[in-house]
N, C-alpha and C positions, 0 to 999 in steps of 0.2 A: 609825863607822869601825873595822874591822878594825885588830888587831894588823902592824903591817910587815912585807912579806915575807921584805924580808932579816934582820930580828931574828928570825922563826921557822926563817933555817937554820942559827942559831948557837944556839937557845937547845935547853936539855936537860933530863932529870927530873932535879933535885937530888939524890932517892934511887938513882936508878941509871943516871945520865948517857946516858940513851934518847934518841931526838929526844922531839920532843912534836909533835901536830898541834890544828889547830881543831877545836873542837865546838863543837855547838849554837848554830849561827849565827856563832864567834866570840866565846860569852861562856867560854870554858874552852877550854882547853889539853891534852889528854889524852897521857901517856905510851904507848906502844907496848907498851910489857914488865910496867911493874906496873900497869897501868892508872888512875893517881892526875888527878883531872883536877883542873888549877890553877885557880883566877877570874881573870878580866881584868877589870877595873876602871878606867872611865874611859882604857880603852883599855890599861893600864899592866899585863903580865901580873903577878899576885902569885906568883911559884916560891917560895914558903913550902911544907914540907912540913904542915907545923901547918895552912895554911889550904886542903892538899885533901883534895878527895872522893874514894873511889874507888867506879869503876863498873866492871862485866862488859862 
């Protein structure tokens, strides 16, 4: 199961309050502006700046 639609039109990058969209099927959350993509785990997004990645 997918992250909830309506929790991804509230939720934002903690570093620079961007929206965020799905990756990779739905396991990461990628910011629009700084590129940082989150983990979703156990469905529960982690917006920890500490625990993302960034990707191009």
């Amino acid at each position: 199961m997918a992250v909830d639609p309506e929790l991804l039109k509230i939720l934002v990058c903690p570093n620079c309050k961007t929206p965020v969209d799905p990756v990779n099927d739905g396991a990461g959350l990628k910011c629009r502006k700084c590129h940082r993509v989150y983990p979703v785990k156990d469905d529960i997004p982690v917006m920890l700046i500490d625990e993302a990645t960034i990707e191009n």
